[in-house]
C-alpha positions in Angstrom: 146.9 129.8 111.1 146.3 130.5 108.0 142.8 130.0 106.4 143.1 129.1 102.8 139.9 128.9 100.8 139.3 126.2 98.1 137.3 126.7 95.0 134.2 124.7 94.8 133.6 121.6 92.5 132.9 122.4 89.3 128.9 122.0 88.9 129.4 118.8 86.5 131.8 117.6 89.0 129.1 117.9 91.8 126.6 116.4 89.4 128.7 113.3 88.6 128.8 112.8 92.2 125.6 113.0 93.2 124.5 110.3 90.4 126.8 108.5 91.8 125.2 108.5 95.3 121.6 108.1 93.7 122.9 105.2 91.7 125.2 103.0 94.7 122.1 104.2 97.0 119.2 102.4 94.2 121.7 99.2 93.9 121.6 98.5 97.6 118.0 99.3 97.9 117.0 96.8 95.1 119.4 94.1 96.3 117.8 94.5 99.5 114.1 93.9 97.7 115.6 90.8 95.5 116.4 89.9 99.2 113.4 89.6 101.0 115.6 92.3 103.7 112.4 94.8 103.1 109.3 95.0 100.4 108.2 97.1 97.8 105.4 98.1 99.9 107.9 99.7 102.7 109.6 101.2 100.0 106.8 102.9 98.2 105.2 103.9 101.8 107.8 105.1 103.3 109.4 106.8 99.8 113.5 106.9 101.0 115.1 109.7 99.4 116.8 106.9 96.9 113.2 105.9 95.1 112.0 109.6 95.0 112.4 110.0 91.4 112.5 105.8 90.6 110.1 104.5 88.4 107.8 102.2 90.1 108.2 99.3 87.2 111.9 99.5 88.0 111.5 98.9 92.1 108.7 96.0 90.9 111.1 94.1 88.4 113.8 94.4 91.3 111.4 91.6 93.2 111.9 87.8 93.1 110.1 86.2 90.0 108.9 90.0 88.9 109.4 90.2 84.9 108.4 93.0 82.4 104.9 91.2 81.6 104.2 90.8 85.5 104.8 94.1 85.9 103.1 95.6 83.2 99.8 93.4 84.4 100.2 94.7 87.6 100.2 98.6 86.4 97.5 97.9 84.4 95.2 96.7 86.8 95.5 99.2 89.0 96.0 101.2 86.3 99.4 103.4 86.8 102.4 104.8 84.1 105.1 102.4 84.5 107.5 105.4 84.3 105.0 107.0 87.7 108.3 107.6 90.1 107.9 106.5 93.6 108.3 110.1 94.8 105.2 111.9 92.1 102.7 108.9 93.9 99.9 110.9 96.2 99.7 109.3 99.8 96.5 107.5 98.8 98.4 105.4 95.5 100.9 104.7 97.9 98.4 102.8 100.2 96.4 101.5 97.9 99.4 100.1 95.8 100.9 98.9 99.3 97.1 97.0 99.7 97.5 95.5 96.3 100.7 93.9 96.8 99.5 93.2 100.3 102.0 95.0 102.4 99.4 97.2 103.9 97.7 95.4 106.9 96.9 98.7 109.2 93.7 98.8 106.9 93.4 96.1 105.0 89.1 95.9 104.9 89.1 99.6 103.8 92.1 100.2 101.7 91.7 96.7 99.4 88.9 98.4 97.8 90.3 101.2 96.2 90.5 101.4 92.7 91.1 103.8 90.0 88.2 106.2 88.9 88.7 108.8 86.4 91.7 111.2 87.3 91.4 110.3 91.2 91.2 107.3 93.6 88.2 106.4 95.2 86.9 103.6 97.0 84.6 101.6 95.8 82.5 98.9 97.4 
């Protein structure tokens, strides 16, 4: 047998095809959002390698009766970038946003009191 060696894809090739992943990948997971089949607050916790570099406004907007103002009142109050991605968010924003849009139940007394102070959270209460 004769082993024949192929030339790898071109780098813009490989590029292409990986947005292409990324993008199919980010379709499904927001469908399954606008679906009720999971919530933003599984998604932001658990960080699949699809919402790494998302912006968290565009996994809020993909939720039943979530529009731009919504949003942008939601960011505010907690107060976080609209163009923050999912995957940039420390361990502690991902809880505490999971608390404010009440997906986080493990410790709801604690973490429902966080807010933002200055550059870092802390709780407050």
């Amino acid at each position: 047998m004769e082993a024949t060696a192929t030339a790898p894809a071109p780098q813009h090739m490989r590029a292409l095809a990986r947005a292409n992943r990324v993008r199919l990948a980010r379709a499904e997971l927001k469908r399954e959002v606008a679906e009720g089949e999971t919530t933003v607050s599984d998604v932001v916790l658990q960080c699949p390698w699809e919402a790494e570099s998302m912006a968290i406004a565009d996994l809020l907007l993909s939720q039943h009766r979530w529009g731009r103002t919504r949003c942008r009142r939601f960011l505010a109050s907690i107060p976080m970038s609209e163009t923050k991605t999912v995957g940039s968010m420390t361990d502690r924003q991902r809880r505490a946003l999971a608390a404010q849009l009440g997906g986080d139940t493990a410790d709801a007394a604690g973490e429902n009191r966080l807010t933002m102070a200055g550059v870092g959270w802390s709780a407050s209460g």
